[in-house]
TORKOL-4160 file (C-alpha; in steps of 0.2 Angstrom, whole numbers, padded with zeros to 4 digits, m for minus):
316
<pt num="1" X="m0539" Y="0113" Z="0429"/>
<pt num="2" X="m0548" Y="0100" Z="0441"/>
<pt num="3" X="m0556" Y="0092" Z="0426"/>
<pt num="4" X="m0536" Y="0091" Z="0419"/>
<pt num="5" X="m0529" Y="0085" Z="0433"/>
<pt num="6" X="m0542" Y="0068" Z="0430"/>
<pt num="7" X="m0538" Y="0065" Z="0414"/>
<pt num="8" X="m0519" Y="0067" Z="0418"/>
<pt num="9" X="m0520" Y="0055" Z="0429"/>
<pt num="10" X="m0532" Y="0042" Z="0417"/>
<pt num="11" X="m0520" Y="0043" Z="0405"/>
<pt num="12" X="m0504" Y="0043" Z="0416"/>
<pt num="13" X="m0511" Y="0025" Z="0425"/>
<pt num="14" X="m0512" Y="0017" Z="0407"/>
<pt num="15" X="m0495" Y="0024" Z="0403"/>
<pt num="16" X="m0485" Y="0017" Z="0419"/>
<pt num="17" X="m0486" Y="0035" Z="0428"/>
<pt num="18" X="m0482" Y="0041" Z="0412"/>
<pt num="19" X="m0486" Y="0056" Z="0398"/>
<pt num="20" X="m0481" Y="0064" Z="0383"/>
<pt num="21" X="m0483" Y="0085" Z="0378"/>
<pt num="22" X="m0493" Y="0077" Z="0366"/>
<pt num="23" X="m0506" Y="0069" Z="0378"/>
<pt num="24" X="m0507" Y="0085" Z="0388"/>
<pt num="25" X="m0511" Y="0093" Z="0372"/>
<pt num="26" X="m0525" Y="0083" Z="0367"/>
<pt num="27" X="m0530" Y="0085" Z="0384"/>
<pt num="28" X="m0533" Y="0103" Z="0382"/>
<pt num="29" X="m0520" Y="0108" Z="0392"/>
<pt num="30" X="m0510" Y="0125" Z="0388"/>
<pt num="31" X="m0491" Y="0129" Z="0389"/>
<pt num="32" X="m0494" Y="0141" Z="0404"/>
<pt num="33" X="m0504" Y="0126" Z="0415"/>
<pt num="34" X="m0492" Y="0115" Z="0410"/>
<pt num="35" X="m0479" Y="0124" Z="0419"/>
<pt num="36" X="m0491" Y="0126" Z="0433"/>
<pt num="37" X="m0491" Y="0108" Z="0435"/>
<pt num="38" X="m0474" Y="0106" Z="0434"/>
<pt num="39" X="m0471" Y="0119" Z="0449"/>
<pt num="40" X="m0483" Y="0110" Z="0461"/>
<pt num="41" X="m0477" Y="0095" Z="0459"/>
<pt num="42" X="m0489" Y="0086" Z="0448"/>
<pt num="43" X="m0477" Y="0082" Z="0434"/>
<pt num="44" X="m0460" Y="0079" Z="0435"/>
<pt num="45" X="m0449" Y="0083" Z="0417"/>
<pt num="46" X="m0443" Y="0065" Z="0411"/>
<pt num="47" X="m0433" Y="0069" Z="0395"/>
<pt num="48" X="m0439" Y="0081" Z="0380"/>
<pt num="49" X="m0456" Y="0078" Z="0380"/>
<pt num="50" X="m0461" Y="0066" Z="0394"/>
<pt num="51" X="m0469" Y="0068" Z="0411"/>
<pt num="52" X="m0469" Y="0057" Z="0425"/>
<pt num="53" X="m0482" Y="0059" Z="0437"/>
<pt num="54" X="m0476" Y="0065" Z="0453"/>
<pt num="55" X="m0480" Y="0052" Z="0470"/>
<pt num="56" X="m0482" Y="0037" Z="0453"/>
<pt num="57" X="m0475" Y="0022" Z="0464"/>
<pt num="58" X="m0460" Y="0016" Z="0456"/>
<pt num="59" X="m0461" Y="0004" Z="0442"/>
<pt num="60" X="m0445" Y="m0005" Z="0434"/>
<pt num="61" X="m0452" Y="m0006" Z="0418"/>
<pt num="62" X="m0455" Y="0013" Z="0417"/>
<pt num="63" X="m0436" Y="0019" Z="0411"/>
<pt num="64" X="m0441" Y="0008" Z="0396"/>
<pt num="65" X="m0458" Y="0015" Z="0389"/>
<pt num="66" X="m0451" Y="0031" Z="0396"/>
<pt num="67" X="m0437" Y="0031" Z="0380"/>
<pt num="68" X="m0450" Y="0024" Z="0369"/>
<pt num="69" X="m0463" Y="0037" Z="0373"/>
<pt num="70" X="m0450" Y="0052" Z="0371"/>
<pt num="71" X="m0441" Y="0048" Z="0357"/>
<pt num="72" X="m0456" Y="0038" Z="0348"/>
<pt num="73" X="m0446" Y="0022" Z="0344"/>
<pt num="74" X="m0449" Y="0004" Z="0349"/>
<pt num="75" X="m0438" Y="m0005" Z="0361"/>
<pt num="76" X="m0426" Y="m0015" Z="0353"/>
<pt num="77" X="m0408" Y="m0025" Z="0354"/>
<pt num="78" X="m0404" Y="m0033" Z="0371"/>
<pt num="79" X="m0420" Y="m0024" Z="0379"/>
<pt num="80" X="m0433" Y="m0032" Z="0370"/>
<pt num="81" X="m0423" Y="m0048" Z="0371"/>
<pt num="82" X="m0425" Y="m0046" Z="0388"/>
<pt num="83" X="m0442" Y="m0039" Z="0389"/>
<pt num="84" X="m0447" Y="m0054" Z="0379"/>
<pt num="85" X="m0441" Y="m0066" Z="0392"/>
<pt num="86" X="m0428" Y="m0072" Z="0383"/>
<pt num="87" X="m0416" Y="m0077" Z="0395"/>
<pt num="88" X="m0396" Y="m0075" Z="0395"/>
<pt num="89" X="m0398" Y="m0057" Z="0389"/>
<pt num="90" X="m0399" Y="m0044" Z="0402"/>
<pt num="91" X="m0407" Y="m0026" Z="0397"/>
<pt num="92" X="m0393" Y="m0012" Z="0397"/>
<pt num="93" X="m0396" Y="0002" Z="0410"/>
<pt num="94" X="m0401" Y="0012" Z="0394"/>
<pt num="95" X="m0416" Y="0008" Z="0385"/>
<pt num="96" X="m0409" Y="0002" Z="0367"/>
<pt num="97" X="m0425" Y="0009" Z="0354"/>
<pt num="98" X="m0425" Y="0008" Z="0336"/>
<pt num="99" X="m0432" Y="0022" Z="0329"/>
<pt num="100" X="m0437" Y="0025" Z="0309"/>
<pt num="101" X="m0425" Y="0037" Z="0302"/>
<pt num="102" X="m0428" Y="0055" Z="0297"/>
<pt num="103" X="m0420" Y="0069" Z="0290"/>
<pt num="104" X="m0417" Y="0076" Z="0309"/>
<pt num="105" X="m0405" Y="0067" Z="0320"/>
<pt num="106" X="m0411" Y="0059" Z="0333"/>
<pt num="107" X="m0404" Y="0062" Z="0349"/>
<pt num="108" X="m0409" Y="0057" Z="0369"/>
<pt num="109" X="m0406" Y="0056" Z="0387"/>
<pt num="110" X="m0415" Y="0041" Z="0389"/>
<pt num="111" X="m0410" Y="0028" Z="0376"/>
<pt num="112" X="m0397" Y="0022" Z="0366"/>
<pt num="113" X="m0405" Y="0025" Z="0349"/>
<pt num="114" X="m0404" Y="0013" Z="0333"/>
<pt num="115" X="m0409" Y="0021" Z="0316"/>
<pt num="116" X="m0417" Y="0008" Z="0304"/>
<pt num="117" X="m0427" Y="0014" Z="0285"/>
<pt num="118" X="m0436" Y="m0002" Z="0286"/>
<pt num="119" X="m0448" Y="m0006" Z="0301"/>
<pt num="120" X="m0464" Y="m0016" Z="0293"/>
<pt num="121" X="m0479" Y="m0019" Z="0306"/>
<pt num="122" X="m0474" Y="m0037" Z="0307"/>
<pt num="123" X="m0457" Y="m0033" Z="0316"/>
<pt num="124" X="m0468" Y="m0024" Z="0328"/>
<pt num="125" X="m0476" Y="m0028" Z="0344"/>
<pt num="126" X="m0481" Y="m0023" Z="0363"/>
<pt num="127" X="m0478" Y="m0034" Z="0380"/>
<pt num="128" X="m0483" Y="m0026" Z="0395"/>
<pt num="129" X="m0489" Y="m0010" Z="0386"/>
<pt num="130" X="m0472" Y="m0006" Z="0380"/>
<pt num="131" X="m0469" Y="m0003" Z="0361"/>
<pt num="132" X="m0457" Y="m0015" Z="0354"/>
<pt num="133" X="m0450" Y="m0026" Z="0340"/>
<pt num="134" X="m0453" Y="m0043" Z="0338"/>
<pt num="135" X="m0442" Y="m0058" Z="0345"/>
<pt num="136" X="m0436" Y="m0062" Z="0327"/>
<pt num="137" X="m0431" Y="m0042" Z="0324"/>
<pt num="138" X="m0424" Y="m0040" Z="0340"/>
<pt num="139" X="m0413" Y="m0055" Z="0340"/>
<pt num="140" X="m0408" Y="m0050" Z="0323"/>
<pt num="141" X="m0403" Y="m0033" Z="0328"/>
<pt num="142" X="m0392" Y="m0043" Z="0344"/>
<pt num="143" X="m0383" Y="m0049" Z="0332"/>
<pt num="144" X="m0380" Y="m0034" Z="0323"/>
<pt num="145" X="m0372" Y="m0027" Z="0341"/>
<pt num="146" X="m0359" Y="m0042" Z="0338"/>
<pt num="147" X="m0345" Y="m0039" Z="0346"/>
<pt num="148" X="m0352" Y="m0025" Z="0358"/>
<pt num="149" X="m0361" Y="m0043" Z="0362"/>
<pt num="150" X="m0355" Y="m0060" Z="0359"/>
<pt num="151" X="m0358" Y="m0073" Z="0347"/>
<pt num="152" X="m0360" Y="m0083" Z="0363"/>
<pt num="153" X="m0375" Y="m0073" Z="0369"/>
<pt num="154" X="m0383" Y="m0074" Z="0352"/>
<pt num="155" X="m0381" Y="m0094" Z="0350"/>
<pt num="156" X="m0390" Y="m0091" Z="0369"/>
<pt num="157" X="m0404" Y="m0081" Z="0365"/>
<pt num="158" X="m0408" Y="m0090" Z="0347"/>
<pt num="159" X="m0409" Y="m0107" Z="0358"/>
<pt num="160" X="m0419" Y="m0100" Z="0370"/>
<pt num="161" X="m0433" Y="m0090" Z="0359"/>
<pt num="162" X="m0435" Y="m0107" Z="0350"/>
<pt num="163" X="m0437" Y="m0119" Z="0366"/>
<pt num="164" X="m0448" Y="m0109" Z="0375"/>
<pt num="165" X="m0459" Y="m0106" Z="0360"/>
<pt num="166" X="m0454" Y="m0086" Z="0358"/>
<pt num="167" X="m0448" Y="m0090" Z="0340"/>
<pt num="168" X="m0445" Y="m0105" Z="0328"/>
<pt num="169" X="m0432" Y="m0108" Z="0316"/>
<pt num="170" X="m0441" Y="m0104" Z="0300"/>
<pt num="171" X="m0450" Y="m0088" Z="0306"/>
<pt num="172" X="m0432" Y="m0085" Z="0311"/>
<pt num="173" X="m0425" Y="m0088" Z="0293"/>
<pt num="174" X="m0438" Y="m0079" Z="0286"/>
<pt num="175" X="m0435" Y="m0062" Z="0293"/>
<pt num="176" X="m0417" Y="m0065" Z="0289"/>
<pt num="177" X="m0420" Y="m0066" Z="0270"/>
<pt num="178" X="m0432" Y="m0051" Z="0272"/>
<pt num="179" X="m0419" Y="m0043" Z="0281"/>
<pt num="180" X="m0404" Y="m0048" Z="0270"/>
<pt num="181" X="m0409" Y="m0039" Z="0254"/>
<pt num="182" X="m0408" Y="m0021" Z="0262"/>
<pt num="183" X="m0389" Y="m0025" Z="0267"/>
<pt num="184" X="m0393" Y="m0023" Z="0284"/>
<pt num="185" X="m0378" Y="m0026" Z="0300"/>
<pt num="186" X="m0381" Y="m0044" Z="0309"/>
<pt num="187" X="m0384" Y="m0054" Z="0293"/>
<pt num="188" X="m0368" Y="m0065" Z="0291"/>
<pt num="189" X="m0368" Y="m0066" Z="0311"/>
<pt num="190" X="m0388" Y="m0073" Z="0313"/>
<pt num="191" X="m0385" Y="m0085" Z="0296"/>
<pt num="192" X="m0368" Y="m0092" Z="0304"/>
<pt num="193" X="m0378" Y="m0096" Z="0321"/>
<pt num="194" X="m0391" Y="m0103" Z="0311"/>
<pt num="195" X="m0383" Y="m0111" Z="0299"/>
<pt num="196" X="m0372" Y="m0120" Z="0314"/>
<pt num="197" X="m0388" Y="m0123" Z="0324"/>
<pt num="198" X="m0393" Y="m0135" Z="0309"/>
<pt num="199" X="m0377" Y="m0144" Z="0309"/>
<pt num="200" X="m0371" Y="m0138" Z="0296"/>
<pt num="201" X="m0382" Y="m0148" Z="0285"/>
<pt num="202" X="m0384" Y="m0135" Z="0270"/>
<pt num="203" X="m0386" Y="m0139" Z="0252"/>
<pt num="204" X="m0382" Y="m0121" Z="0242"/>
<pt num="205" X="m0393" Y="m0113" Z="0254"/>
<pt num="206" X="m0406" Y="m0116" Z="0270"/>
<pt num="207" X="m0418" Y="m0113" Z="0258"/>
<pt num="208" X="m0413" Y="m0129" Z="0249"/>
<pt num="209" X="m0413" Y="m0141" Z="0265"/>
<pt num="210" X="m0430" Y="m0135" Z="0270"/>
<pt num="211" X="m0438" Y="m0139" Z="0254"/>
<pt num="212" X="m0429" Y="m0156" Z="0255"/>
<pt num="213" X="m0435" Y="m0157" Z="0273"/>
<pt num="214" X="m0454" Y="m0152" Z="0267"/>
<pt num="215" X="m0450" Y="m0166" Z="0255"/>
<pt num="216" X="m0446" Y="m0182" Z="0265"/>
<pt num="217" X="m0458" Y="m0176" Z="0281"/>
<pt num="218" X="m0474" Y="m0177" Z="0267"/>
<pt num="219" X="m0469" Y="m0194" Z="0258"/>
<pt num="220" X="m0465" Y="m0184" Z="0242"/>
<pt num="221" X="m0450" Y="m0195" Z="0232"/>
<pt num="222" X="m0431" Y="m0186" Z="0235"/>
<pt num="223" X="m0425" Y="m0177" Z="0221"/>
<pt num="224" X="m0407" Y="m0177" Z="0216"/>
<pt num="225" X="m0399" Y="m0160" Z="0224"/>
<pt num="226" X="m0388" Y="m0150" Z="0213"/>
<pt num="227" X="m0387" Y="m0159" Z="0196"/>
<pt num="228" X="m0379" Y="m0153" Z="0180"/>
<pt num="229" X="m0391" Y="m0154" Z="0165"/>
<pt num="230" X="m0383" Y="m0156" Z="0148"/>
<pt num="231" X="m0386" Y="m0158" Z="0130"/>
<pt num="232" X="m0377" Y="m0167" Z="0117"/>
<pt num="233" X="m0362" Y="m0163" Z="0128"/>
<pt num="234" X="m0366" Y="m0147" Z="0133"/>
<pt num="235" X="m0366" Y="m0139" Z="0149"/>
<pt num="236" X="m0386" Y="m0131" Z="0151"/>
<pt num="237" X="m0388" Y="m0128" Z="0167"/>
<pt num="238" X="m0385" Y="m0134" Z="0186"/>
<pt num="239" X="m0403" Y="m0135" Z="0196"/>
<pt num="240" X="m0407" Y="m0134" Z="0212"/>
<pt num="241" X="m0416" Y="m0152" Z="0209"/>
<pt num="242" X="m0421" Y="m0165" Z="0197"/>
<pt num="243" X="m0431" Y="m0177" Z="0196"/>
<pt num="244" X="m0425" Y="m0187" Z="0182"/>
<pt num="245" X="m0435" Y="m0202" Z="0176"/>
<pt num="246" X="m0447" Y="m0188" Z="0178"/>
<pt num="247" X="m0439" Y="m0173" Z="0171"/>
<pt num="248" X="m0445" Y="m0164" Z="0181"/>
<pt num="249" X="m0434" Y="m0146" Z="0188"/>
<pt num="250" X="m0436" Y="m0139" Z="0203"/>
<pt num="251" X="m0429" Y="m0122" Z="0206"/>
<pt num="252" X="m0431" Y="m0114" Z="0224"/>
<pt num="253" X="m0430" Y="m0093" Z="0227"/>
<pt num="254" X="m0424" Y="m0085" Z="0241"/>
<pt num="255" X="m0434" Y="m0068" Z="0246"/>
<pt num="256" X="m0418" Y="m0059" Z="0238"/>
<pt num="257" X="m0422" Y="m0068" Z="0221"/>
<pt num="258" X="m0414" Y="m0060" Z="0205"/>
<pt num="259" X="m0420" Y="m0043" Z="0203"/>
<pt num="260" X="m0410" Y="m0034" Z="0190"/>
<pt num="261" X="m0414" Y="m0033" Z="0171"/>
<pt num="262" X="m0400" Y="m0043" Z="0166"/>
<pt num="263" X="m0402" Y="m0057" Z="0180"/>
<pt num="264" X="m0423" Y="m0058" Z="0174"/>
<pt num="265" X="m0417" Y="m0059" Z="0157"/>
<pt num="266" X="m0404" Y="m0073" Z="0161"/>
<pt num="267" X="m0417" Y="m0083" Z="0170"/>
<pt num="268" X="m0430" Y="m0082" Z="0159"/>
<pt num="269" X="m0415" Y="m0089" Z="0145"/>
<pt num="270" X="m0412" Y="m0102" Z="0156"/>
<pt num="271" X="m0429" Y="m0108" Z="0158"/>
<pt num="272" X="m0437" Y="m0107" Z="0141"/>
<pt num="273" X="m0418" Y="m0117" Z="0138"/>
<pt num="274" X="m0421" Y="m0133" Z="0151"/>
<pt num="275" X="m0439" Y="m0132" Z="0144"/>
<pt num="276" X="m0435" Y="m0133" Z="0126"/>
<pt num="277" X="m0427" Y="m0150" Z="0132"/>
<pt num="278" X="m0443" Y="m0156" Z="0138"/>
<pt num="279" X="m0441" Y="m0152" Z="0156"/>
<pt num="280" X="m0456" Y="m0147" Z="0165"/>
<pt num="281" X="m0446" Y="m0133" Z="0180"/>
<pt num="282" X="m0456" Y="m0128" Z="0193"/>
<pt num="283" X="m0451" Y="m0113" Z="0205"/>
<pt num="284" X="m0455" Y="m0110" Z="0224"/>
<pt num="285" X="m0453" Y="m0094" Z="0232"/>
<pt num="286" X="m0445" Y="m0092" Z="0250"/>
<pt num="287" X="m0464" Y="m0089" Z="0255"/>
<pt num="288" X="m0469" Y="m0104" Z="0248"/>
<pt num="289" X="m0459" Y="m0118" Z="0256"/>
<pt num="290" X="m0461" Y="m0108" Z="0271"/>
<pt num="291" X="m0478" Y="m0102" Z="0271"/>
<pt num="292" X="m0487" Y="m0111" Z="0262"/>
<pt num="293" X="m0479" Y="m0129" Z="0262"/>
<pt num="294" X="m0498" Y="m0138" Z="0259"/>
<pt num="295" X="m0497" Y="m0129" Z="0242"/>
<pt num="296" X="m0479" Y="m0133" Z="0238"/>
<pt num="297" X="m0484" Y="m0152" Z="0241"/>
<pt num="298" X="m0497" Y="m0153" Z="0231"/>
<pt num="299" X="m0490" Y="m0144" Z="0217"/>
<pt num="300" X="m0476" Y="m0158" Z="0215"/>
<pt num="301" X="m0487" Y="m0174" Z="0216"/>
<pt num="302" X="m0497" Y="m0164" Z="0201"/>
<pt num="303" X="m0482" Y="m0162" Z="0193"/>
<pt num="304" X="m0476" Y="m0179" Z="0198"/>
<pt num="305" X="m0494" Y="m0189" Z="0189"/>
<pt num="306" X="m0494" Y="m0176" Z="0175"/>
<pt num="307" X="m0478" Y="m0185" Z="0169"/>
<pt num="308" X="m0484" Y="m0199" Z="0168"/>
<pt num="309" X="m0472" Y="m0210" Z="0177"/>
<pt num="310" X="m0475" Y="m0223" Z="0192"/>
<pt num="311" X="m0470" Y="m0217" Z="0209"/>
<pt num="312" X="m0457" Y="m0231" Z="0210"/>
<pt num="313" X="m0448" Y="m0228" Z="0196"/>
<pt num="314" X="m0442" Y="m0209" Z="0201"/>
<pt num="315" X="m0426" Y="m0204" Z="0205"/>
<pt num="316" X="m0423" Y="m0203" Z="0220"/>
């Protein structure tokens, strides 16, 4: 039982004074010294299946891997906000923790608990040893607690994550777009704060006016935004951009994109329509612009000496 006690305590000193059934289980311990501990003193029950060791000196982060440990979630919400350092936020006196739902409802002492089907290693982090999501998730997720919290306090914490260096503005977009498609709460509340943090400035989407930004900040001539394209009177089709001493479409796609059968097969129409008119469309992805904006360059001054045309003589 000695030889126990050691490891109880090496795995309790990582775990803020804390330790799960589980650990005591991979530990060798049985149900019958379990309850020998608990009697002396050693362990103290902290929900279903956590322990605090007893005479641990008091830590005020421990409430908060406490939920995480017994209910196998990640802090989330307003206490990862706050455990990120984002200030204006302050942690509620119950842990909030997102955990993946199952088929058996999820019920604690210790946490407010938030059920998500979709939680991908990149929402995921730890700071100071605690389990949590990301800043982007978790300031998503504040605003899916609007009005519980206020629009206010979202403003707050999106201002904050992006002056102190916590988050920037497209990594904020893109987890939005990622999020968007699953029709999760917190969407139209985040997009309206950061659509307003940008002025207002939109074309038909963020998207748009970030691949026009990309544009200008690299030297690349300015498309026209949002042009009709017809033929012998025709309406064919309105793009995202043209250039049109060029003839050259540019289409950009959001992370939601068309994804029915019926929406493929009217974009594949409308392509192979604009390039029977001698158009050359090119199409960036929300990953693109964002990701990989060195590719999305060079792809349109390609494009731009494939046709063939002098650089001053583009629409602009």
């Amino acid at each position: 039982m000695q030889g126990h006690r050691r490891h109880i305590y090496g795995v309790a000193e990582g775990q803020r004074g804390l330790i799960t059934r589980s650990d005591l289980e991979a530990i060798g311990v049985t149900r019958n010294q379990r309850a020998r501990l608990l009697r002396d003193g050693t362990l103290a029950p902290i929900g279903r299946r956590t322990f605090a060791l007893g005479g641990a000196p008091p830590d005020r982060l421990r409430p908060a891997l406490a939920a995480c440990l017994d209910t196998g979630g990640a802090l989330s919400h307003r206490s990862s906000v706050a455990l990120h350092g984002v200030p204006g936020v302050a942690a509620p006196r119950k842990p909030d923790v997102l955990v993946v739902r199952t088929g058996t409802p999820n019920e604690s002492d210790l946490a407010t608990l938030h059920s998500t089907t979709w939680l991908p290693a990149d929402d995921l982090t730890v700071v100071d040893g605690i389990p949590c999501t990301s800043v982007a998730r978790s300031i998503f997720n504040l605003a899916s607690l609007v009005p519980v919290v206020s629009v206010e306090q979202v403003v707050g914490a999106v201002e904050a994550a992006i002056q102190l260096g916590k988050a920037s503005e497209p990594w904020l977009w893109w987890r939005l777009e990622k999020l968007r498609c699953r029709g999760r709460n917190g969407v139209a509340v985040l997009e309206s704060v950061l659509v307003s943090r940008s002025g207002g400035r939109v074309t038909e989407s963020w998207l748009e006016r970030e691949f026009l930004s990309l544009v200008e900040s690299n030297g690349v001539p300015v498309p026209v935004c949002q042009r009709r394209i017809r033929a012998r009177g025709a309406f064919v089709a309105r793009v995202d951009f043209l250039y049109e001493a060029l003839g050259i479409v540019v289409e950009v796609t959001g992370a939601v994109g068309h994804s029915t059968r019926e929406q493929r097969a009217a974009d594949a129409t409308r392509r192979n329509r604009l390039g029977t008119l001698g158009l050359l469309v090119l199409e960036f992805t929300y990953e693109q612009v964002v990701g990989a904006p060195g590719e999305v360059v060079a792809a349109l001054w390609e494009a731009i000496a494939t046709r063939g045309v002098h650089l001053g003589s583009t629409g602009a």
